[in-house]
C-alpha positions in Angstrom: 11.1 4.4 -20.5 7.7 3.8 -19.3 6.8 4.7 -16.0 5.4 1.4 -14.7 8.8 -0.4 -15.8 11.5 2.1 -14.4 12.7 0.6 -11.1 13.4 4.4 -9.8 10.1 5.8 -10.2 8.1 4.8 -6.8 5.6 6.7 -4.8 4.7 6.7 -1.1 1.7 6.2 0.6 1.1 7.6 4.2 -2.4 6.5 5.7 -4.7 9.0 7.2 -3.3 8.1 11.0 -0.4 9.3 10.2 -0.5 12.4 8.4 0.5 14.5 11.4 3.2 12.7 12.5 7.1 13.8 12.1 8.3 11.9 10.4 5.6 10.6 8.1 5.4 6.7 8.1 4.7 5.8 4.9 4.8 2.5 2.4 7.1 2.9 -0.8 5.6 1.1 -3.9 7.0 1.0 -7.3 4.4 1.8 -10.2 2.1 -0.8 -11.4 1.9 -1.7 -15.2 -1.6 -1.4 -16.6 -1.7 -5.4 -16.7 -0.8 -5.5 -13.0 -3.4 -2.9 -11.9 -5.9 -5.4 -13.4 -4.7 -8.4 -11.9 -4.6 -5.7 -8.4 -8.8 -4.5 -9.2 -9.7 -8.3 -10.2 -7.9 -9.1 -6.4 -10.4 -6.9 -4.7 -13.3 -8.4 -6.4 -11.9 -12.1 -5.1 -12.1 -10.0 -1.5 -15.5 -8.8 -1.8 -16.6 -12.3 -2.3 -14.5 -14.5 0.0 -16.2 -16.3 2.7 -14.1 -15.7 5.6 -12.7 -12.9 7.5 -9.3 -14.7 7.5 -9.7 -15.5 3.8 -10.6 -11.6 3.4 -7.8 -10.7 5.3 -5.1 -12.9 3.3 -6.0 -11.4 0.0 -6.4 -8.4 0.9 -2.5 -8.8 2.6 -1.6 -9.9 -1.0 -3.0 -7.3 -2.8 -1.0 -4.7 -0.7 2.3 -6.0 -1.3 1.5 -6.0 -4.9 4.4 -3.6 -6.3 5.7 -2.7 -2.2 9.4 -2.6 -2.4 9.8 -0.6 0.8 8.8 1.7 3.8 9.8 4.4 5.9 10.0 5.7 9.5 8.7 2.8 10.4 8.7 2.4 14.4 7.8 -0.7 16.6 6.3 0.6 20.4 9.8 0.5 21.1 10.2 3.0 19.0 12.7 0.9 17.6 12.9 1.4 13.2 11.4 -1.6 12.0 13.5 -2.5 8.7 11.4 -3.4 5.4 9.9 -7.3 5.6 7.2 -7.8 2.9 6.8 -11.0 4.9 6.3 -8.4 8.8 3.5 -6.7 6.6 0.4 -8.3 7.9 2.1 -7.1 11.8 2.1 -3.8 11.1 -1.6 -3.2 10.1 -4.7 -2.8 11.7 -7.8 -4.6 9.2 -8.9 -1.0 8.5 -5.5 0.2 7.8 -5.1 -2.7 5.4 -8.2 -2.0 3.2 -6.9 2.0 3.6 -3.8 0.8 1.8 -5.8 -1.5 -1.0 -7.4 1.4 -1.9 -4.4 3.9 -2.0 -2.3 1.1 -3.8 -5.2 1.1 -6.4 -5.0 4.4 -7.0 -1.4 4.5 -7.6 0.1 7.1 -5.4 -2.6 10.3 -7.1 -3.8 11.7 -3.8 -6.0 14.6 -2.7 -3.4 17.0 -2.8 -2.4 15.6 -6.2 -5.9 15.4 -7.9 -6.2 19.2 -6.7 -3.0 20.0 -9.1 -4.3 17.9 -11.7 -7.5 20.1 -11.8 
């Protein structure tokens, strides 16, 4: 089956602020299909020329939960877990945190640590 339509094959993103933590927050995303990557890369060029920092930071909020289907460890300043919400999304983020995430989404889960096992 291929990757981008098997349900059970996800990866997880953990942004730079978090690396050091135990444990890890991180955002679960399912695979995107090559036609859904597009419609992801033609989202960001709708970003880089909206005109507004709200309308900048809308897309950019739908672009992220493109493919999302869950998190983990995620904690509120309570320290309470905050259970998955695609809809609490936008109140977990800082702006930088968001584009972070775009471009991590965009690359579909191949980190550092995995482009050095590729080479």
């Amino acid at each position: 089956m291929p990757i981008g339509l098997d349900p059970n094959q996800t990866f997880k993103i953990v942004l730079e602020t978090d690396k050091d933590k135990d444990p890890q927050p991180c955002f679960v995303y399912k695979y995107l299909t090559s036609r859904q990557w597009r419609d992801l890369a033609a989202m960001e060029d709708l970003v880089d020329r909206a005109k507004s920092a709200v309308e900048i930071f809308d897309k950019s909020i739908e672009a992220i939960s493109t493919g999302l289907v869950g998190w983990e460890n995620m904690a509120g300043q309570d320290a309470a877990e905050i259970p998955f919400d695609q809809e609490k999304l936008a109140d977990l983020l800082t702006l930088g945190e968001v584009q972070e995430l775009f471009q991590k989404v965009l690359a579909q889960g191949v980190g550092s640590e995995d482009k050095k096992k590729l080479d």
